[in-house]
C-alpha positions, 0 to 999 in steps of 0.5 A: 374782353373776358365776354368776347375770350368765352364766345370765341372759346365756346365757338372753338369748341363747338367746331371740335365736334363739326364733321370736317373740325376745320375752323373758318372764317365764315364761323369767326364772322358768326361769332363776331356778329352773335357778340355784337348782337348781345351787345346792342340788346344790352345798350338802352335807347339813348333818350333825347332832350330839348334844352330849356328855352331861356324864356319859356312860353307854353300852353297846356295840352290835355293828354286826350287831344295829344291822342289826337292827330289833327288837333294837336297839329293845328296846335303845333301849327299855331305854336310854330305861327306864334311867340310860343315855344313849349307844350304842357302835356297830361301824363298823369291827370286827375284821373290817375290813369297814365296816358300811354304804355309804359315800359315798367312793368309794375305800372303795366302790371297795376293797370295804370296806363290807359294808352291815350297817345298810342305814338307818344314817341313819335310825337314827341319827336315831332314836336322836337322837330319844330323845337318845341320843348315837352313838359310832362304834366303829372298830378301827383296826390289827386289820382282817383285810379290808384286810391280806388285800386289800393285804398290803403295808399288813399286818403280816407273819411272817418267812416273808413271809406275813400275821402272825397273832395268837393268836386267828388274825386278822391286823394293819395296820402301825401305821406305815403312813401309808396306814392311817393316811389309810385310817383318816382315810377311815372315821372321816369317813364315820361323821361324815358318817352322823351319829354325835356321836364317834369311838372308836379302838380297837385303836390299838396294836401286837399283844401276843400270839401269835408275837411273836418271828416278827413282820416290820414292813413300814413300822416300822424300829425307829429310833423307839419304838413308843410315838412311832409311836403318837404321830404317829398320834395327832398326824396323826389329831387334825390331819386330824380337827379340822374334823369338830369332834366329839369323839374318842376312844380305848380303851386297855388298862387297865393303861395306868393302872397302867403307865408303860412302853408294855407292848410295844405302843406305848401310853402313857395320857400320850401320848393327852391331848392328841390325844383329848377321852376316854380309854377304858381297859378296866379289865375287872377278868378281864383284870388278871393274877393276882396284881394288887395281891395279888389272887389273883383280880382278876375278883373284887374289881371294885370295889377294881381298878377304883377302884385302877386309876382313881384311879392315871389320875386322877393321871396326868391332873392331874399332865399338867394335863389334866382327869380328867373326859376319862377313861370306862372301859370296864367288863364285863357279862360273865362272866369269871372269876366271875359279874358279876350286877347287884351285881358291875355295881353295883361297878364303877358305884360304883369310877368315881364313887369316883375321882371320874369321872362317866362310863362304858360297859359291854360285853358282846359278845352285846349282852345287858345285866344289866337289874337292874344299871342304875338 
């Protein structure tokens, strides 16, 4: 009332030095219309979001070919064809770079957008058309792009340069609190774009290449790395609650097996009561020969995964917590044997088996076994 008084007060004024003075109704109307204008610039884009299916089946997207029109078409037309109801999606891959323009202006001023989905609005309202519910994929510690522009924020070697892992990428140091705002930063940008979830992954410390040449800038050791996660999870959770979207984590999938944190920090414990879905990736060609007896476990897909989750099911009853909350990552890829639609079928059946209803698949060409889904 007090912004509307002063407009119409100013307009008073300005008529007492008009050639005639009278005031019109036409100028009352320009008034109206100057408020209401002020009004809407003020008014933020009301974002809209997707519910949660109650059994989430999705496939990995990488942000290059959401860039990509007629191919993440055929892929919207195979997910409407199919069981399949969700989308993971790159916003921050293992390059760093973020995968369209944001409307933060440190970001934008930091360089980090490289604008690989051009119409990320667009589509994501294209996929809410067909309901498909939008997950936003971001790596969060393994970014080669911010520790090469801000090696202070990076994990280092003991020479002083960037630390590289096996594969030669480099890291951020999982007790920065300044990649943990970063983070913060990017997460809200893909919630402003649209997307119905946040997904972390790379939410670790590293777990191979050079590890005995490692130099931690911001972590001293006084606390574990398990506890360093921790807060992250704590401080993210806490930042994140008014976006009122669900979030949610990938973990390695022996993190279901496991208790100790494997020397990289994580815990399947520590992230149930930060996250609403847990993701480990019980990809059953990345369990060390010898799993459970297997001399091979990429070819019993059915038996490690049902072992592995059926062990996380517990963990989670036993935290009281609700072993709905876990999706496993599973693999439509060849890796230590050949995972044709009856090997993709298996891993399908281990997860309902366990008792969960839910799961995504991955397959980094983006090129999905159609036979495999129903």
């Amino acid at each position: 009332m007090n912004f509307i008084y002063l407009c119409v007060v100013l307009s008073g004024i300005a008529l007492f030095f008009t050639a005639d003075g009278l005031f019109t109704a036409d100028s009352f109307e320009y008034s109206k219309e100057s408020v209401g204008l002020l009004t809407s610039q003020k008014e933020e884009r009301k974002v809209k979001h997707l519910k949660t299916p109650e059994a989430v089946k999705g496939i990995y997207i990488t942000s290059w070919v959401a860039g990509i029109p007629e191919w993440r078409g055929e892929l919207i037309k195979f997910i409407d064809a199919t069981e399949l109801n969700a989308v993971v999606i790159d916003v921050k891959d293992y390059t760093g770079r973020i995968a369209f323009k944001t409307e933060d202006a440190e970001l934008t001023a930091l360089g980090s957008p490289e604008n690989r989905i051009s119409d990320i609005k667009e589509f994501i309202e294209e996929l809410h058309r067909h309901n498909i519910y939008a997950i936003a994929r971001i790596s969060v510690f393994q970014d080669v792009y911010l520790s090469g522009l801000m090696p202070n924020l990076a994990i280092k070697n003991k020479q002083g340069g960037l630390w590289k892992d096996r594969k030669g990428l480099t890291w951020l140091d999982p007790a920065s609190q300044e990649v943990w705002d970063y983070t913060i930063k990017v997460a809200k940008s893909a919630e402003k774009a649209g997307f119905d979830e946040l997904n972390f992954d790379y939410v670790r410390f590293p777990s191979d290449g050079n590890m005995a040449n490692i130099k931690y800038e911001h972590w001293d050791g006084e606390i574990s790395q398990a506890e360093v996660l921790k807060s992250f999870f704590s401080y993210l959770r806490e930042r994140l609650n008014e976006l009122e979207v669900p979030l949610s984590a990938d973990l390695f999938g022996l993190t279901t097996i496991r208790t100790d944190d494997m020397n990289i920090g994580q815990i399947l414990e520590n992230t149930i009561p930060y996250f609403d879905y847990i993701s480990p990736m019980v990809y059953p060609s990345h369990y060390p020969q010898g799993f459970n007896g297997y001399k091979n476990p990429a070819s019993h897909p059915y038996e490690v995964i049902l072992d592995s989750l059926t062990s996380a099911r517990n963990r989670l009853l036993n935290a009281t917590s609700s072993p709905l909350k876990l999706r496993p990552w599973l693999q439509d890829f060849d890796l230590g044997a050949d995972y044709n639609a009856k090997m993709i079928r298996l891993e399908k059946q281990a997860v309902y088996d366990a008792g969960l209803n839910s799961w995504l698949m991955w397959d980094a060409t983006n090129k999905y076994t159609r036979e495999a889904y129903d």
